[in-house]
C-alpha atoms as an extended CHARMM CRD file, in Angstrom:
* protein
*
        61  EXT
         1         1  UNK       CA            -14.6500000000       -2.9210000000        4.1020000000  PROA      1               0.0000000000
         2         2  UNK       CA            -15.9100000000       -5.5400000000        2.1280000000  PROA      2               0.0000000000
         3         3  UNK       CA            -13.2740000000       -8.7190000000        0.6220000000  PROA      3               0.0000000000
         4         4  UNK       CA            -14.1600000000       -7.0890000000       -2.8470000000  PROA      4               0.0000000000
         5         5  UNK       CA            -13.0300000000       -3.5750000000       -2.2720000000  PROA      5               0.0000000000
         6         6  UNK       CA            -10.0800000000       -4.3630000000        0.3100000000  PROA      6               0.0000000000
         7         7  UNK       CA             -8.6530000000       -6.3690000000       -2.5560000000  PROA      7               0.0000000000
         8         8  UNK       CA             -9.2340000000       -3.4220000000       -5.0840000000  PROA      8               0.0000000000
         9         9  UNK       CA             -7.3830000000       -1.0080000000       -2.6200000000  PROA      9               0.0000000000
        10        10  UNK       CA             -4.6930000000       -3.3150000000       -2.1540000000  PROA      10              0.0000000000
        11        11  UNK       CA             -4.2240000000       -3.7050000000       -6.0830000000  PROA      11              0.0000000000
        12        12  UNK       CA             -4.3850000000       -0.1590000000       -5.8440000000  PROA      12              0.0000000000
        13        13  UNK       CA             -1.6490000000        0.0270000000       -3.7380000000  PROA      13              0.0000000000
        14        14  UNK       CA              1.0920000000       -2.5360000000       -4.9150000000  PROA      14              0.0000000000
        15        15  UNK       CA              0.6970000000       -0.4230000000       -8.5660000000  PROA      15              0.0000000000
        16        16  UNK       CA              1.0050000000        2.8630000000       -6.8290000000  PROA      16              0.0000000000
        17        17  UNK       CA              4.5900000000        1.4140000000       -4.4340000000  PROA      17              0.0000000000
        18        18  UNK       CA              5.7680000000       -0.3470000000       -8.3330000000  PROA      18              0.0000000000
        19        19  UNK       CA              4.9250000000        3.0610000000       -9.8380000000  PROA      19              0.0000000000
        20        20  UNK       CA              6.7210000000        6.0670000000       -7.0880000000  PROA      20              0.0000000000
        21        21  UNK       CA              9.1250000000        3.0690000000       -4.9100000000  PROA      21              0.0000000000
        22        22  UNK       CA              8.7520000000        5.3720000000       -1.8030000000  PROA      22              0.0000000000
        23        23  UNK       CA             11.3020000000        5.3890000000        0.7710000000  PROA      23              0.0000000000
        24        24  UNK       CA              8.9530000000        5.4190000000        3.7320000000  PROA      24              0.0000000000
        25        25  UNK       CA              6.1720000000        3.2120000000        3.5230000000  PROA      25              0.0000000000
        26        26  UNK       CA              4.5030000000        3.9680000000        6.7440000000  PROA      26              0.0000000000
        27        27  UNK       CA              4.3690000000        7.3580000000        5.4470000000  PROA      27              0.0000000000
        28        28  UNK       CA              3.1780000000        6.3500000000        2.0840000000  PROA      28              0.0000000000
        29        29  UNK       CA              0.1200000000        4.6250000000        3.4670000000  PROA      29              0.0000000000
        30        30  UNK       CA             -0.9840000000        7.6200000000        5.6690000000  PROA      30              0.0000000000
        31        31  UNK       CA             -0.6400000000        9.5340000000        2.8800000000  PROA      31              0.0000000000
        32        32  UNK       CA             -2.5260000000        6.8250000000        0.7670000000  PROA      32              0.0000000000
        33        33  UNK       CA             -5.2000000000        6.1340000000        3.7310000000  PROA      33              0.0000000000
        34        34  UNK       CA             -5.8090000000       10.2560000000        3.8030000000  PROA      34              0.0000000000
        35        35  UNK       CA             -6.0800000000       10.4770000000        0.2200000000  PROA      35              0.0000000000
        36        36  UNK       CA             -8.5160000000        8.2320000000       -0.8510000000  PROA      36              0.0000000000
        37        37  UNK       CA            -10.4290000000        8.2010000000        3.0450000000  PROA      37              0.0000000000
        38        38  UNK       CA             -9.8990000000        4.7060000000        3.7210000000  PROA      38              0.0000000000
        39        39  UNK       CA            -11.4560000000        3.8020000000        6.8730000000  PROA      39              0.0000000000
        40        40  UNK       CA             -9.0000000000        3.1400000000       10.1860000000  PROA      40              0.0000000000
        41        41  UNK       CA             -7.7200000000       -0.0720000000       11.0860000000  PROA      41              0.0000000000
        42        42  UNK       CA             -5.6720000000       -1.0220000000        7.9090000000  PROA      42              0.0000000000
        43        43  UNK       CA             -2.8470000000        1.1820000000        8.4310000000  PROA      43              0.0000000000
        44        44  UNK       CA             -0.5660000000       -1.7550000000        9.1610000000  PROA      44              0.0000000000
        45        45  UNK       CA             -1.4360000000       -4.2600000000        7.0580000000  PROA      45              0.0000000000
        46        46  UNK       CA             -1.4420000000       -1.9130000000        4.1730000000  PROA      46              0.0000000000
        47        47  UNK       CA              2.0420000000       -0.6830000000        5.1090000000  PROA      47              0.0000000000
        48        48  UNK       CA              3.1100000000       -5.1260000000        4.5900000000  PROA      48              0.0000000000
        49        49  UNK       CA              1.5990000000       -4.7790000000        1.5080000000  PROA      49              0.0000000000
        50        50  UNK       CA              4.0970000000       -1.8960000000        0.5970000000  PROA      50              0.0000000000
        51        51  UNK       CA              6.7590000000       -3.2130000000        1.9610000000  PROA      51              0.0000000000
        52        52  UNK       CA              6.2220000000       -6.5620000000        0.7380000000  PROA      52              0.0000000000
        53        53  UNK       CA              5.7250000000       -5.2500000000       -2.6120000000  PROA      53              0.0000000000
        54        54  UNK       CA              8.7350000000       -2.9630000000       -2.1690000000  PROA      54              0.0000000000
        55        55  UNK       CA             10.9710000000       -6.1410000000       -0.9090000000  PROA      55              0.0000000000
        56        56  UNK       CA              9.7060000000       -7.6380000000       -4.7080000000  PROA      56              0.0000000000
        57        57  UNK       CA             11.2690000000       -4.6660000000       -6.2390000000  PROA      57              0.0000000000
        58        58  UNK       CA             14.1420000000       -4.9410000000       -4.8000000000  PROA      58              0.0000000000
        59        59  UNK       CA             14.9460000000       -8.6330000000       -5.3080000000  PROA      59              0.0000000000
        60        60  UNK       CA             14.2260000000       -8.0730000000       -8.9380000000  PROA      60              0.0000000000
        61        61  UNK       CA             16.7230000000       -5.2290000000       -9.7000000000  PROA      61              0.0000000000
């Protein structure tokens, strides 16, 4: 993937977990990942981004 686009799905990604909070984001990125046929490999740092994201949430409320 090139820098470009990895940082457009992560965008992606941090305003999808601010917009549904899921409760699983493991699940939430294989869902994501299926979805919009993101190539393998980025399962788990795409799940940090959620859950960093999610841990921003949190702090805030």
């Amino acid at each position: 993937m090139a820098k470009r686009s990895h940082n457009e799905v992560k965008d992606s990604l941090k305003e999808l977990t601010r917009i549904f909070q899921p409760k699983d984001p493991r699940k939430f990125v294989r869902e994501y990942i299926r979805k919009y046929r993101i190539t393998g490999g980025y399962e788990d740092e795409l799940t940090s981004v959620v859950e960093n994201e999610l841990g921003k949430i949190n702090s805030v409320s």
